[in-house]
N, C-alpha and C positions, 0 to 999 in steps of 0.2 A: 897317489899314482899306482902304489900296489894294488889297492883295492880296486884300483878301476881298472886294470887289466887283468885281474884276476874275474874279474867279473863279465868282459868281453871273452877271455878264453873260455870258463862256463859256457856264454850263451853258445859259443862254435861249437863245443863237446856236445850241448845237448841237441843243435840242430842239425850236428851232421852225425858223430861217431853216437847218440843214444835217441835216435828216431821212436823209439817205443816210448819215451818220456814224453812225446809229444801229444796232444788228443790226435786221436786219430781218425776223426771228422775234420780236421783242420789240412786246407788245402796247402800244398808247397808255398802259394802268394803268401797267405797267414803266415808261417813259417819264416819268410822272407820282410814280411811287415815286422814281426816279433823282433829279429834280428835287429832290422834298422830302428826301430825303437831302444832296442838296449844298447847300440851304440851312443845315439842322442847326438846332440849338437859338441862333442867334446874339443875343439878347436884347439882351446888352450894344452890339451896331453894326447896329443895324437905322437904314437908312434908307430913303428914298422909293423905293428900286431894289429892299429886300429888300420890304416892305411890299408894292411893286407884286405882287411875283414871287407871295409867299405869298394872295392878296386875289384873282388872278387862277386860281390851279393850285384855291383851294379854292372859288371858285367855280361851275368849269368840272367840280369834280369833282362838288358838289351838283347841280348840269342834268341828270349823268349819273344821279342818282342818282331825279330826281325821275321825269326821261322811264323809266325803269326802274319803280318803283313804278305812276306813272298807265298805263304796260302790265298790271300785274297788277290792278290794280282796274277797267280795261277789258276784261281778260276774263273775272274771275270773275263781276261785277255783272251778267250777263246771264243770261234762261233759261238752261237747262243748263249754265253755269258750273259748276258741283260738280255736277248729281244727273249727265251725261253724262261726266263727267270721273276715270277708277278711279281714279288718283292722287289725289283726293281726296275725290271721292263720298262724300257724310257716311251711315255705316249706322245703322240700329238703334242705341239705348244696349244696352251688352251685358245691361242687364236685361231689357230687353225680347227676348231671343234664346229665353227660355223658351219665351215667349208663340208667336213667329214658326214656331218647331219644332209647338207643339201646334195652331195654327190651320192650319198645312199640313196635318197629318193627317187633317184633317177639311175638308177645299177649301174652308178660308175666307182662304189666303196672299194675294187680292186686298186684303184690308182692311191689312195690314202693308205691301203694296208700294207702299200708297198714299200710308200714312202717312211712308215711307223718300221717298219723294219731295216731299210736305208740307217735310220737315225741310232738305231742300235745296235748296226754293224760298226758304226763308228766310232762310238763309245769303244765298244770290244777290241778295236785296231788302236787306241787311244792310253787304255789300259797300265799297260806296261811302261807308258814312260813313270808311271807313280813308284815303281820299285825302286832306282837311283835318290829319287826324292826320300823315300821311307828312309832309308841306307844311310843318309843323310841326315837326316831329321833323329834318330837315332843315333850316330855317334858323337850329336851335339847336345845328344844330353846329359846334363852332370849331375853330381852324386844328391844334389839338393831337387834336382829335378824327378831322379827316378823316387826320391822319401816321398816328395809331395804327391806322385802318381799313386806309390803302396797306400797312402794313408788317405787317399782321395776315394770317390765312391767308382761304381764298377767300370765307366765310360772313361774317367781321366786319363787312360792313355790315347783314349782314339779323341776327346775334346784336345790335348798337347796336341797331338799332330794336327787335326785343324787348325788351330791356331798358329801351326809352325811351317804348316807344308801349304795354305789353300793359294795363296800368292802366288806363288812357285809353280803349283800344281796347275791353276788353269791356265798359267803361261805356259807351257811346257806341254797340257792336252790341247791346246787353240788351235796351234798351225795343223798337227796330227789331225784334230777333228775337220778343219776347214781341207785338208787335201781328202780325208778319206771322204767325206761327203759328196765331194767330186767324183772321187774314182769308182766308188759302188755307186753311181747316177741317182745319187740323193737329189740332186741339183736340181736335173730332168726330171725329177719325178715331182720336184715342188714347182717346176715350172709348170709341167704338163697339168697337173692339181688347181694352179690358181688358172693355168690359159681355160681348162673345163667349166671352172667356177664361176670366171667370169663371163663365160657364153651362158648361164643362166641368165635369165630376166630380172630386174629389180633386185639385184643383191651387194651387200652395203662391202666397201674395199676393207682387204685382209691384207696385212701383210704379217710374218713373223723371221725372228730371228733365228734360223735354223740352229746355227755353231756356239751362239751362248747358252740357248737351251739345252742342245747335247752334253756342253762342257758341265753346266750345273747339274746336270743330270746323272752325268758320270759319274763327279765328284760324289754326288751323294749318297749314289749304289758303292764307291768305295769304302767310305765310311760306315755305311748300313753294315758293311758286312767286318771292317773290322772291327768294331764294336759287338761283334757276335764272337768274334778270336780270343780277343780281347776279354771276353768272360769266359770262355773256353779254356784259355791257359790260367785263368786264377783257380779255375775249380779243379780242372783234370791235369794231374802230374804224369800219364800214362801220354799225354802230348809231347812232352818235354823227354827228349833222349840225350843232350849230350853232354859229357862229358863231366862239364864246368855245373852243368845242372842239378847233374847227381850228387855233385860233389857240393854244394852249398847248400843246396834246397831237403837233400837227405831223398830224391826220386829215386823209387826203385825201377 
């Protein structure tokens, strides 16, 4: 028992009070990974000194994780969030690519460019219900959860939230997407699309599903981008300001 907390007290001393002992290529995550590796599975001699250590690292790792996500729902949530953005600019459903081809031929592509940007206003007014869900999905995760994310490869926290939040998430953007696509004349704009389409001659019937496409679409400009956060915060310590951060991770 001695030796095992004398050896959890070490690793705290070197990761926080003797940061030069550390390489100094090594990101705060590393840092954070090293720690929860030297605690290990100790189930059987956990006291107030492993409890602190474990209470503190997975704490300080959720902050990272939150200020991480409320960046992506800060910048998707805005105009041009997606319809400006090619990385994930939501297009046409590929049913509707018939449509977009035979309406150019005949100079009516202002009505489909309208409509591609309708579909991305939506997304954008959509956005922000994912923040409550992140908030969530995050403070359910436990100490066994945040080890397997450190020791996982660079995606495992934005694959956890997939798999924690997609349920949730395209309930919670459905309704949002189904009114906004109404209120900025998505609606009008795929009616007016197929009534043009189908005053063409000899062309085979279209239909698509505006509101599951946007929602999948959304969903996935989400994720695109936290999984870009997501390696952001394991590399760069100069992201992470507060507090609890400095104070575990050794950030200056």
């Amino acid at each position: 028992m001695k030796n095992t907390l004398t050896n959890i007290g070490l690793g705290l001393v070197i990761l926080v009070g003797l940061p030069s002992l550390v390489n100094a290529e090594s990101s705060w995550w590393d840092k954070g990974a090293d720690l929860l590796k030297s605690l290990g599975d100790k189930s059987e001699t956990v006291t107030a000194t492993t409890t602190l250590g474990n209470a503190d690292i997975t704490e300080a790792f959720k902050q990272a994780l939150r200020m991480g996500a409320n960046n992506v729902v800060n910048q998707l949530g805005v105009a041009d969030g997606f319809n400006a953005d090619p990385a994930i600019h939501i297009p046409l459903p590929q049913e509707l690519m018939t449509i977009k081809k035979m309406l150019s031929k005949v100079g009516m592509s202002q009505l489909v460019d309208d409509l591609e940007l309708k579909l991305n206003r939506a997304a954008e007014a959509a956005a922000p219900k994912a923040k409550a869900l992140f908030v969530q999905a995050i403070t359910d995760m436990s100490f066994a959860d945040v080890k397997t994310i450190y020791e996982g490869p660079e995606n495992s926290a934005t694959e956890y939230f997939k798999r924690s939040m997609s349920p949730s998430l395209k309930k919670e953007m459905q309704p949002v997407i189904e009114n906004t696509l109404s209120q900025v004349g998505a609606i009008q704009a795929y009616n007016n699309v197929i009534s043009q389409y189908k005053a063409l001659p000899f062309v085979p019937d279209v239909q698509a599903d505006l509101t599951n496409h946007v929602v999948l679409a959304g969903m996935e400009g989400i994720f695109h981008y936290l999984a870009k956060e997501e390696a952001s915060i394991r590399q760069d310590p100069a992201k992470q300001t507060t507090a609890l951060l400095k104070k575990v991770f050794g950030v200056k």
